[in-house]
N, CA and C of each residue as an Amber inpcrd file, in Angstrom:
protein
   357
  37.5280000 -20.3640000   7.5040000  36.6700000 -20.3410000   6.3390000
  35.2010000 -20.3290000   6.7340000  35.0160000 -21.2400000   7.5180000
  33.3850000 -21.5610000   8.2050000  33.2680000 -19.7810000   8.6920000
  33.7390000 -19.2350000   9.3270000  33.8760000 -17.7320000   9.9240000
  33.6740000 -16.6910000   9.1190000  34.5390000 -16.6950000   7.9720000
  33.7960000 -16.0350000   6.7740000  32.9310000 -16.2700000   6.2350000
  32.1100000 -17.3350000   5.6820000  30.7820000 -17.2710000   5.4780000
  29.8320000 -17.3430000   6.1670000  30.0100000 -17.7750000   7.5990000
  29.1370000 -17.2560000   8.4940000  28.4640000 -15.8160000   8.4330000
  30.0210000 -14.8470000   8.4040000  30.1220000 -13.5040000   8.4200000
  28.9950000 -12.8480000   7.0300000  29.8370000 -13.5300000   6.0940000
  29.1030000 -12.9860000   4.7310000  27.4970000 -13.1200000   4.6590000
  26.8440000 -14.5000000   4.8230000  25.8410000 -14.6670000   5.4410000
  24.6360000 -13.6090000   6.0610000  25.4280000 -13.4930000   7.3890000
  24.9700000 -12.2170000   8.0190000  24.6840000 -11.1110000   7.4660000
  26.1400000 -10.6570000   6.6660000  26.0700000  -9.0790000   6.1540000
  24.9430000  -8.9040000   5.1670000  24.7420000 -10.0700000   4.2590000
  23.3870000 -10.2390000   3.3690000  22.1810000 -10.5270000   3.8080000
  22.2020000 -10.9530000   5.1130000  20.9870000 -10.9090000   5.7270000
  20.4620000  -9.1120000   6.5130000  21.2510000  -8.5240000   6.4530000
  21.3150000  -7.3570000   7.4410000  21.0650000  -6.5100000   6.0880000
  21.6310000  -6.6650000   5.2600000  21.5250000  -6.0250000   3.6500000
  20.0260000  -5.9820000   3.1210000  19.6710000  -7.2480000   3.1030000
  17.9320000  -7.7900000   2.1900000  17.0050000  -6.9810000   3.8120000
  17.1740000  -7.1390000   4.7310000  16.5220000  -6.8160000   5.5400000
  16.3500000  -5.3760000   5.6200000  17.3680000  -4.6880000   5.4510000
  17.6590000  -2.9120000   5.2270000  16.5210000  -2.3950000   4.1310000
  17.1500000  -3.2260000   3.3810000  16.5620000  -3.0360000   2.0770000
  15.0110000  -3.1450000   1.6010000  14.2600000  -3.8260000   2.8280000
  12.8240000  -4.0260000   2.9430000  12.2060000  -3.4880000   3.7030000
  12.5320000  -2.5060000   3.5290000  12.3180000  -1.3080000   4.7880000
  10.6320000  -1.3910000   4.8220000   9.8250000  -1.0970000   3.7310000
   8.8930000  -0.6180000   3.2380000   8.0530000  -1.9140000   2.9680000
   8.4430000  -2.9610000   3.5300000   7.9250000  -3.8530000   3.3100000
   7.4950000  -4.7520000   1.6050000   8.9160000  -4.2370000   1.0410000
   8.8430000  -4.8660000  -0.0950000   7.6600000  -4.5020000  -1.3070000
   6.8810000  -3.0570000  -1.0500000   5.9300000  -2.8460000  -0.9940000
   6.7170000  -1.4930000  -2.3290000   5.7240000  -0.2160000  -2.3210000
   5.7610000   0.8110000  -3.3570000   6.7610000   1.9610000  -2.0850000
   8.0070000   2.0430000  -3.0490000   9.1340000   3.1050000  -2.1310000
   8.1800000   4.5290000  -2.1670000   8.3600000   5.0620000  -0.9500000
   7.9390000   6.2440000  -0.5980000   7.4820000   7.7010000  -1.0520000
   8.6210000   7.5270000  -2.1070000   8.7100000   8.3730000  -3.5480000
   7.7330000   8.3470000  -4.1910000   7.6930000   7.0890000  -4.5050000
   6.0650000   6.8040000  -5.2140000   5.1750000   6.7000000  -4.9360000
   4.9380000   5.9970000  -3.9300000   4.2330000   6.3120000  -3.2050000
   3.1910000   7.3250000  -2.9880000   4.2450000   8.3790000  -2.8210000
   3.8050000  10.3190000  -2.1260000   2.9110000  10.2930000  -3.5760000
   3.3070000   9.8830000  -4.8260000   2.5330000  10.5510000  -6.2450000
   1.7660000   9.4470000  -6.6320000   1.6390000   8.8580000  -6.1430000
   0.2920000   7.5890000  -6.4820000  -0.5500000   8.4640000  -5.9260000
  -0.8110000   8.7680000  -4.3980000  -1.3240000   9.3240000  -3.4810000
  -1.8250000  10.6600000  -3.7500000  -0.8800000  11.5590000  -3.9620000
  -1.0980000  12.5250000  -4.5090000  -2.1210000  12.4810000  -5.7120000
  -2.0030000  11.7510000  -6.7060000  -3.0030000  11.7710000  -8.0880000
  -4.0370000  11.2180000  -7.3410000  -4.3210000  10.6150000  -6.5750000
  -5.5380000  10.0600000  -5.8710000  -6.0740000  10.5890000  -4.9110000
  -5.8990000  11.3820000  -4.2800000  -6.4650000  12.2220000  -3.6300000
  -6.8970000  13.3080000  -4.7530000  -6.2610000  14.3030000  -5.4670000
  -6.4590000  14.6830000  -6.3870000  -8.1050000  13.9110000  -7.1920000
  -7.8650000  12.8560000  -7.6720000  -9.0160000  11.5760000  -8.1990000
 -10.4890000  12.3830000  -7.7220000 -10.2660000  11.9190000  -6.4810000
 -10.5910000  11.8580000  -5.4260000 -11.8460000  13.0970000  -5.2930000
 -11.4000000  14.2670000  -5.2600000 -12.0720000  15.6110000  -5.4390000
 -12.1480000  16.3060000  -7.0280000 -11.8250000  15.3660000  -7.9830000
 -12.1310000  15.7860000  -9.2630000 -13.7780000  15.0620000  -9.3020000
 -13.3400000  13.6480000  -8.4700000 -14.1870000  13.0790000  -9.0890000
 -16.2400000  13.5330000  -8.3920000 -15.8740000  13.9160000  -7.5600000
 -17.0660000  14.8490000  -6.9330000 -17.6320000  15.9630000  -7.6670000
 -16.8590000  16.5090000  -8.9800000 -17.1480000  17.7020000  -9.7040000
 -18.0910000  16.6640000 -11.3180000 -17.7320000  15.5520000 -11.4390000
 -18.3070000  14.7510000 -12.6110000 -19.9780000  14.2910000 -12.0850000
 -20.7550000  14.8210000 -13.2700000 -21.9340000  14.1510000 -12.8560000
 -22.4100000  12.8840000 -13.9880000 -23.1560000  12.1970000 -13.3410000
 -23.3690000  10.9980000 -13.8120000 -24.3430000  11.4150000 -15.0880000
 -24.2200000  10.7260000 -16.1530000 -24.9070000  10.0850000 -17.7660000
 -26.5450000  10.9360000 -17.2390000 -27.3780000  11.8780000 -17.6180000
 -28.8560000  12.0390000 -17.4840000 -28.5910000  12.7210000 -16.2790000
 -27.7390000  12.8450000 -14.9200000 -28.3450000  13.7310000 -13.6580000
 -28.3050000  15.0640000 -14.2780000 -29.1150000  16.0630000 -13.8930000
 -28.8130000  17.4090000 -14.1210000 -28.4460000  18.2020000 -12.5080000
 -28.1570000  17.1480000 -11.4020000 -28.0730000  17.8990000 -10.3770000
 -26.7680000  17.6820000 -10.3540000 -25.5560000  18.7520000  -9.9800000
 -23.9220000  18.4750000  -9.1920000 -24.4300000  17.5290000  -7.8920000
 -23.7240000  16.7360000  -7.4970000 -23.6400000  15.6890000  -6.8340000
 -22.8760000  16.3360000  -5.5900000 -22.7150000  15.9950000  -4.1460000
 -22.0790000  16.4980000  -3.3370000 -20.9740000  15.4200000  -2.7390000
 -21.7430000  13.9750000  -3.4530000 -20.8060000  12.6380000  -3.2730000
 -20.0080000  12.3320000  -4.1130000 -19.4570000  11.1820000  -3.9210000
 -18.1810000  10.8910000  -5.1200000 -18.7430000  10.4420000  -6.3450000
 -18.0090000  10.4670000  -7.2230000 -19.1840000   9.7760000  -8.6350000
 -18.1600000   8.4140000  -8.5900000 -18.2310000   7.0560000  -7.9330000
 -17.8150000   5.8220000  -7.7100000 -17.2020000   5.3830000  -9.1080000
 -17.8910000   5.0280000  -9.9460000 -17.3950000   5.0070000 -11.4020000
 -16.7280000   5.4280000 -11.9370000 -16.7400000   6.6590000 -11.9370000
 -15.7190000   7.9000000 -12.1590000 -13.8160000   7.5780000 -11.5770000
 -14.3230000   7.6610000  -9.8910000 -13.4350000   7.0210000  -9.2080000
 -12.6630000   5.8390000  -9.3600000 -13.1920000   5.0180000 -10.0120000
 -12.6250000   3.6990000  -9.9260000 -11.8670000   3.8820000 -11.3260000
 -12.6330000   4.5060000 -12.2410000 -11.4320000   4.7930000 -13.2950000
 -10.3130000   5.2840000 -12.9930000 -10.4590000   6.3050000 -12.5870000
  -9.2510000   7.1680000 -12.0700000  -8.0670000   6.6160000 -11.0630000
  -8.3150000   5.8240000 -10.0320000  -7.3150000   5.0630000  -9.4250000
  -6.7430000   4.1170000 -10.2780000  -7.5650000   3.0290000 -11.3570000
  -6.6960000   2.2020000 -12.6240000  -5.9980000   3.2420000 -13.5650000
  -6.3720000   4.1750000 -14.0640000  -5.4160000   5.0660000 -14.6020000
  -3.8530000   5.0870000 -14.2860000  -4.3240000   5.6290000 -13.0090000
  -3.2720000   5.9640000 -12.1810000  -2.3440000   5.1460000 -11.5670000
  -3.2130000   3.8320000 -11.1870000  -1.9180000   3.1910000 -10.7790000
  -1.5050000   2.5620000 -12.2140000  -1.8320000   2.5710000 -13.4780000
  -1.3260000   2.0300000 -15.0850000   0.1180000   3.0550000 -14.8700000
  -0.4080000   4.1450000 -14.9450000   0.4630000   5.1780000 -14.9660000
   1.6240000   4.8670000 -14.4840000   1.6160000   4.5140000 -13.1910000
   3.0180000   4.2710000 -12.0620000   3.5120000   2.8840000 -12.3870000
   2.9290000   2.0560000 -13.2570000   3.1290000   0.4750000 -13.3800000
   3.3370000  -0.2400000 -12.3810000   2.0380000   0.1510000 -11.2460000
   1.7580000  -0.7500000 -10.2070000   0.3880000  -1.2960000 -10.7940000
   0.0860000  -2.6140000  -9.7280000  -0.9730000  -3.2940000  -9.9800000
  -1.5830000  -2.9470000  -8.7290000  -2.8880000  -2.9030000  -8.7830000
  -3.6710000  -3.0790000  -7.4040000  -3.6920000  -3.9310000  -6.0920000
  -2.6830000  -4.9120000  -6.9190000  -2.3660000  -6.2410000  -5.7000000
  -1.4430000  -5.4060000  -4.8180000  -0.3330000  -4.3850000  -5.5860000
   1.0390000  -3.7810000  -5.1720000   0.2150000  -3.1810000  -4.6710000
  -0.2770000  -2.0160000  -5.0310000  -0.6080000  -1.0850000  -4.0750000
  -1.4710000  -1.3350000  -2.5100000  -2.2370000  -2.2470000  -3.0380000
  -2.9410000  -2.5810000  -1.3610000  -2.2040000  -2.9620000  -0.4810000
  -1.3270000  -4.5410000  -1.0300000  -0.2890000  -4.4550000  -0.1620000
   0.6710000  -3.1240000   0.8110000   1.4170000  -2.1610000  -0.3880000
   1.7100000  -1.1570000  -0.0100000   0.8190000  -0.5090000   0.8060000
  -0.1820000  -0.2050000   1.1930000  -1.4930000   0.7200000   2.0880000
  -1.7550000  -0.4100000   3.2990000  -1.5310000  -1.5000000   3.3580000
  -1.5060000  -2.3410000   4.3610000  -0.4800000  -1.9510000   5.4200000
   0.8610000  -2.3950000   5.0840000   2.5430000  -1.5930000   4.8250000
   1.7760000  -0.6640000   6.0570000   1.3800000   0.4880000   5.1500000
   1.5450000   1.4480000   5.8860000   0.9190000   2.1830000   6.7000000
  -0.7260000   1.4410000   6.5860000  -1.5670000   1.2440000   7.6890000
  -0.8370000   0.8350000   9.0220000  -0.0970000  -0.0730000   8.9540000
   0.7880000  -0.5860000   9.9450000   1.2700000   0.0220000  10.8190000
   1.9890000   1.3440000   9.9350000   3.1630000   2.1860000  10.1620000
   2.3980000   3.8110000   9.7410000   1.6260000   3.8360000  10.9250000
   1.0640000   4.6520000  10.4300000   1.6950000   6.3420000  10.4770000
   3.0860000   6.2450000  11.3480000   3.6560000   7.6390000  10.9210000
   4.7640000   7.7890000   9.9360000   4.5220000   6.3250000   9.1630000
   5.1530000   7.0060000   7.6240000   4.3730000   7.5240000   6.6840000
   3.2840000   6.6650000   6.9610000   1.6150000   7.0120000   6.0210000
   1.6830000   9.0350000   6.5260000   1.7570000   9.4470000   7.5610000
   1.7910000  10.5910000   8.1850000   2.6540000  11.3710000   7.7330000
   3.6170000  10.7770000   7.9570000   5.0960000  11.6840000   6.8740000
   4.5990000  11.6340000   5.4020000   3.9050000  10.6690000   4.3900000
   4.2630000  10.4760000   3.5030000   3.1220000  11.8620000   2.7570000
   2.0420000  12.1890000   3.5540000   0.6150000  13.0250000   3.6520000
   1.3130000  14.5720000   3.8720000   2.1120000  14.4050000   4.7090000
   2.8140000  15.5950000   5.2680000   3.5160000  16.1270000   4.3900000
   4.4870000  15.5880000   3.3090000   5.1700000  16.5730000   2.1130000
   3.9260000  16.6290000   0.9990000   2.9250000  16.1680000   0.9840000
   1.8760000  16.0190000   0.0430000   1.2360000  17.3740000   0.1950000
   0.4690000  17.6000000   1.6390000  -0.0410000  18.4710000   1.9090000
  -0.0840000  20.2590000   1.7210000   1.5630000  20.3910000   1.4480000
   1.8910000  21.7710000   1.0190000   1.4350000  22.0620000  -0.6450000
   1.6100000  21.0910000  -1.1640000   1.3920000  20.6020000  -2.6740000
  -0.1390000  20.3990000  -3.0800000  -0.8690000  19.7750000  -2.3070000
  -1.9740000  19.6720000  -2.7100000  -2.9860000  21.3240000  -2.4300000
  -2.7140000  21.7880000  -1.0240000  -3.2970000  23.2670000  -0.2330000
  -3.0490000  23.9000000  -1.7820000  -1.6700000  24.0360000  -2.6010000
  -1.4220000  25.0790000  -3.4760000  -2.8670000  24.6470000  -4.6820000
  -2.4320000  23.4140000  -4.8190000  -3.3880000  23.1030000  -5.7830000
  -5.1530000  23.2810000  -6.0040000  -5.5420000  23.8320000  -4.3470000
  -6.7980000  23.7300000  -4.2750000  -7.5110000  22.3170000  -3.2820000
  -6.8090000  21.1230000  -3.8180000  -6.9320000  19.8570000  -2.7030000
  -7.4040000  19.8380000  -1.7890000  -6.7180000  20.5230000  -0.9220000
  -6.8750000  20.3170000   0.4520000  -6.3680000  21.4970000   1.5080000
  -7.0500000  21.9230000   2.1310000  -6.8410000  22.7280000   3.3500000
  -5.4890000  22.8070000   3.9230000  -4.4920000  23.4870000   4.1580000
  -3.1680000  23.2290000   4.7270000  -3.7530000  23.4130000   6.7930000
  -3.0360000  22.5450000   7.1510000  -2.9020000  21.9900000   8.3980000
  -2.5790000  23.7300000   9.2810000  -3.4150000  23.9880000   9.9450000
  -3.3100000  25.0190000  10.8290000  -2.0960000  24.5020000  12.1770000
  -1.4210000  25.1480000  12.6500000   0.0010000  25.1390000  13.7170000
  -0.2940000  26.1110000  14.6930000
């Protein structure tokens, strides 16, 4: 009896551990489209000019920006606590952050985004 729950034990420890791959953090999936709308953010938000400038700006419009990431993470029903955590995560690990940029990248090039990666 002691042997079987030893056993069982284990298998749920090997289970919760599997299962936190990502560090308990935003799964990959979502990740890729948090990311995606934010990068996106990101270069919209360089085209907005501020209340009175009459000049296009070549920098980010910050304000602008900061809306746009609360949007976005409302959108996904993450909080900013989740997501940093998650970008910590994967600062860590930085060739999932790499993989996760890498299916992004074909997607964003179409969109205008971003430059596709020369080979």
């Amino acid at each position: 009896m002691k042997r079987n729950l030893f056993f069982l034990l284990f298998v749920i420890c090997i289970q919760s551990a599997c299962s936190s791959s990502e560090g308990d953090g935003i799964p990959p999936d979502k990740m890729q489209h948090i990311l995606y709308d934010m990068n996106a953010a990101e270069v919209y938000s360089t085209l907005i000019k501020k209340e009175g400038d009459l000049t296009i700006s070549r920098g980010k419009n910050s304000d602008s920006l900061a809306h746009y990431y609360n949007e976005i993470l409302a959108h996904y029903n993450v909080t900013r606590a989740e997501f940093d955590k998650s970008m910590l995560w994967y600062k860590k690990h930085p060739a999932k952050l790499d993989s996760l940029y890498n299916h992004m990248m074909p997607e964003l090039a179409k969109e205008g985004i971003a430059t596709p990666a020369k080979k």
